[in-house]
N, C-alpha and C positions, 0 to 999 in steps of 0.2 A: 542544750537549749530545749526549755519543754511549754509548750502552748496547751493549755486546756481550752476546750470551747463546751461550753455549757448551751445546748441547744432545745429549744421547744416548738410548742407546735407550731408555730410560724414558719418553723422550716416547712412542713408538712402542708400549710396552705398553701404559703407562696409557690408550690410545686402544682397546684391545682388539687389536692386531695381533700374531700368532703372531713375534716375532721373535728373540726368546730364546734364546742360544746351544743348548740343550736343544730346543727345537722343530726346527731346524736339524739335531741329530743324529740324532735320530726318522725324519727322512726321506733322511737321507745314508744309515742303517745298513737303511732300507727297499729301498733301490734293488737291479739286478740283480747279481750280484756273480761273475758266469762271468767277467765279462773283466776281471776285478781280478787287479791285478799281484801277487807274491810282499808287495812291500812296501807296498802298496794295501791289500791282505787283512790283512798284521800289525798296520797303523796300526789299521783298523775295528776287529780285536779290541781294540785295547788300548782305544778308547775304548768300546766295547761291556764289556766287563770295567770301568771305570771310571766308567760309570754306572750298571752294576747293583750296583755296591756302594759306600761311603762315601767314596770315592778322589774327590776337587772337581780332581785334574791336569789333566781338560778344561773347567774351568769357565767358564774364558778362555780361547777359543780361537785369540787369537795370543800370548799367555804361552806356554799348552801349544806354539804350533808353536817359539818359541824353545828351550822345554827339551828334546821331540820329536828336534832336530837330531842329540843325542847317539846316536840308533839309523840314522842313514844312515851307510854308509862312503863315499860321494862326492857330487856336487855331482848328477851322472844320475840318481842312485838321489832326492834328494830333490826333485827338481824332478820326477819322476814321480809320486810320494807328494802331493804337495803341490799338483803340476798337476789332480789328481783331488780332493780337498778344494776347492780353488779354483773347479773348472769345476759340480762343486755345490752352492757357496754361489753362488755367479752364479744356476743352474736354482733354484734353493728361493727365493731374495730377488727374484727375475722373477715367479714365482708369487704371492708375498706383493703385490708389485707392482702386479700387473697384476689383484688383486681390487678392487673395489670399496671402499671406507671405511668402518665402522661408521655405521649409521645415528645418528641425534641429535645431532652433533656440532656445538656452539655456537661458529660461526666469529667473530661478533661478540666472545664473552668472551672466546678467544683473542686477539683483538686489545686489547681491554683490556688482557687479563694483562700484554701484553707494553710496553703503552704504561706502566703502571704497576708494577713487581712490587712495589714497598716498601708495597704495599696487603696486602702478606701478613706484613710481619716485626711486631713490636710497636711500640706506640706510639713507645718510648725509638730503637728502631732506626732506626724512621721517621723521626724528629725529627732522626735523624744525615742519613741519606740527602738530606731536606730543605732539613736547613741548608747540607751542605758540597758537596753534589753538583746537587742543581736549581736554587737559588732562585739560582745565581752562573753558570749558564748561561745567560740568556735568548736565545731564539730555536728553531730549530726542531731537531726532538730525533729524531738520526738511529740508527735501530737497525742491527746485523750479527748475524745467527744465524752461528755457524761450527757444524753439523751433520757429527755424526760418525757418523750414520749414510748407509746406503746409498739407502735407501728416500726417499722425492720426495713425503714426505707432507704436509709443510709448504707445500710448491708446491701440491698440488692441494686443499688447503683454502683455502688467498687466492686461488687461482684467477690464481698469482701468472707474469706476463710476462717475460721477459730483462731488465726495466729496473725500476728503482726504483719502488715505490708508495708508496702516504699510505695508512695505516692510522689518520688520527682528528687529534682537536688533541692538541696538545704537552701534557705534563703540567706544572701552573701555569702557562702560556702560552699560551693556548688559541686565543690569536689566530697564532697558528705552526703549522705540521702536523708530524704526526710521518712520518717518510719510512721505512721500510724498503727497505734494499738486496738486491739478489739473494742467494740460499743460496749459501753456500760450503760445500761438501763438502769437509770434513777427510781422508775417505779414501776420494774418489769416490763416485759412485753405482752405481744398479743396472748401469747397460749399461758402466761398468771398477772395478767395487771393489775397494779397496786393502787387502790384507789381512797383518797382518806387524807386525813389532817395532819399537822404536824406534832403536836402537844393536847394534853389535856384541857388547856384553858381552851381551845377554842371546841367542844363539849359545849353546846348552851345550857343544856339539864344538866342540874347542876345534881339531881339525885343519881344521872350515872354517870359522872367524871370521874365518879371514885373504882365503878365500877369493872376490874381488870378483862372482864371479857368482852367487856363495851372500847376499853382503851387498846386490848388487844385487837381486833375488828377494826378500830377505826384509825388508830396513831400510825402512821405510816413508817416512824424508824423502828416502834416495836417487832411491825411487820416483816420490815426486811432483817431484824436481828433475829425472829422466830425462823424466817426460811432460811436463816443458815447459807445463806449464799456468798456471804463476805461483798455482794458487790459494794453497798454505804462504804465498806472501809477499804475499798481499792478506790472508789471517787474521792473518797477522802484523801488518800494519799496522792494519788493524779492534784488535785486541787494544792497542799501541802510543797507540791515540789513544783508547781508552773513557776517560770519566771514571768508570764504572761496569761490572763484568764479575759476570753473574751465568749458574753453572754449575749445569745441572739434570740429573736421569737418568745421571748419567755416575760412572762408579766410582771414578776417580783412577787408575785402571791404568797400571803402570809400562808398558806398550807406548805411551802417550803423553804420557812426560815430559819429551818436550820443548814444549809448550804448559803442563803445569801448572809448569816451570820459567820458562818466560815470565812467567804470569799471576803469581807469585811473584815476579816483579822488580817490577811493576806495582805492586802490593801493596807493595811496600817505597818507591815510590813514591811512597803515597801513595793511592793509588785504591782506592776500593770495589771488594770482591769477594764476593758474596754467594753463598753455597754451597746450594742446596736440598738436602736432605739426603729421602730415605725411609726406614726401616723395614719388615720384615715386617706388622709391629702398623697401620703408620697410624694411631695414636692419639697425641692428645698428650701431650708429653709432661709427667710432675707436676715441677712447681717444685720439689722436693726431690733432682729426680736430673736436672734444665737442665743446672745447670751444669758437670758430672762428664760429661753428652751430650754440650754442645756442644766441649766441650775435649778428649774423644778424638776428636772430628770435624776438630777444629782440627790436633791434634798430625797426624791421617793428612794431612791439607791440607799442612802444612808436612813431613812427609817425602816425599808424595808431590811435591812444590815443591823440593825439593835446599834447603830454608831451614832454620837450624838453631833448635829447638826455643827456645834459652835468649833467642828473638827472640819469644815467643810473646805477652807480655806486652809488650810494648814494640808488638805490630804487630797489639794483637788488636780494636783499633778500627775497625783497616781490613776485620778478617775478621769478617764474620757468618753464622754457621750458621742454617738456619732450616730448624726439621726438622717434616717431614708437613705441609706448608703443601696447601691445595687446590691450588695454582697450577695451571693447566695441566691441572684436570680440568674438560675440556670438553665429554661425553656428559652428557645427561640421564639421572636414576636413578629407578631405578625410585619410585614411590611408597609 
């Protein structure tokens, strides 16, 4: 039995940690700004203009650097612009880093959480996950985080080594261990983060789409296939082999469709994919307005997936939305 869980920054806030594309721009637009370049300076304002009023164009900020492109007239001008955005998010996510963890943090339930998540979907869901996913694996039930963010938080709460650990017994097997393998960083971590688009089209300049040291710099699978680190293709195989893929915190952002076009193959496959979904609200939601939720959850799943809609019914067994679940809050609250 093998669980992937595909996790983002939400894990990351919901622990209390400032990491929030907005927390990040608070202290880029803090810094000293004497030796900021012609196109240094134009970039700040425009995101200073765009957060002091209703404009969300940096809301994602490797979306915005794709559309951003169309204001450089060459490849020097944006690799300086960009070099400077890049060098601090590195100094701001070192800082985040390098503090200490929220106190109250229940490492044990996190390990739960993760041995079991379908202790959070409904009965009916459960009984899917149950029948078609655990009770025809026996044996020992191997997790992969593929973590898309930068931050090592996951490591410093297992207290976790370069090698594989046992986080508990197997769920319905209990005489099995469940094994967790090392963090795979989707786009690096703190000391090289990967920061950038997914493809060429989303390039708004259209005079450097073609350009290979623009698409080297900015397309994030080129990136990780230049540093030679094979992690793309050990998440890729973690993904390939889940019997189960469940994605937490993570927006669906076209800067990483090529993983939710994966997990969409997977999916059509056959394999469970279970989406945890949040809201502002965190409340649950009323049975009168489920199923109208979970199915614009789904239809953004299946765009954001290259799968086309008129599959939605046909493939909606596979796909479970499961929205404001606790999962993965693991601080103590106040009383």
């Amino acid at each position: 039995m093998r669980t992937v869980y595909m996790i983002g920054n939400g894990f990351d806030i919901n622990l209390g940690l400032q990491t929030k594309y907005h927390d990040f721009y608070k202290y880029n637009l803090g810094l000293d700004k004497s030796a900021d370049s012609p196109a240094v300076a134009e970039m700040k304002k425009h995101i200073r203009e765009c957060l002091g009023g209703e404009n969300n164009y940096w809301s994602d900020l490797e979306a915005a650097m794709g559309a951003y492109t169309s204001n450089f007239g060459d490849y020097a001008t944006l690799e300086a612009a960009y070099d400077d955005l890049n060098d601090s998010l590195y100094a701001y996510i070192s800082q985040v880093e390098a503090a200490p963890l929220p106190a109250g943090i229940d490492v044990n339930l996190f390990k739960r959480n993760l041995r079991s998540p379908e202790k959070f979907l409904t009965p009916a869901e459960r009984e899917t996950i149950e029948n078609e996913v655990y009770k025809f694996n026996v044996g020992t039930h191997f997790i992969d985080i593929l973590n898309f963010n930068y931050t090592t938080t996951i490591e410093k709460l297992l207290k976790m080594p370069a090698d594989t650990i046992e986080i508990g017994p197997a769920t319905y097997h209990s005489s099995y261990p469940t094994k967790l393998s090392p963090i795979l960083h989707i786009h690096g971590d703190t000391s090289q983060p990967i920061l950038g688009i997914n493809d060429s089209s989303q390039i708004a300049n259209e005079k450097l789409r073609d350009n290979l040291d623009v698409l080297d710099y900015l397309v994030k699978p080129r990136m990780n296939s230049n540093a030679g680190h094979l992690m793309d293709r050990h998440a890729r195989e973690a993904i390939m082999s889940a019997n189960m893929i469940c994605i937490y915190g993570l927006s669906l952002g076209k800067t990483d469709a090529t993983w939710w076009k994966l997990v969409g193959e997977r999916l059509q496959a056959g394999r469970k994919v279970v989406l945890f979904v949040h809201d502002n609200s965190g409340a649950p939601v009323q049975p009168r307005k489920l199923g109208s939720y979970k199915r614009k959850w789904a239809e953004r799943f299946f765009t954001a997936a290259s799968l086309p809609l008129d599959k939605l019914t046909q493939l909606s067994s596979n796909l479970i939305i499961a929205p404001n679940t606790p999962i993965f809050n693991l601080r103590s609250r106040p009383s």
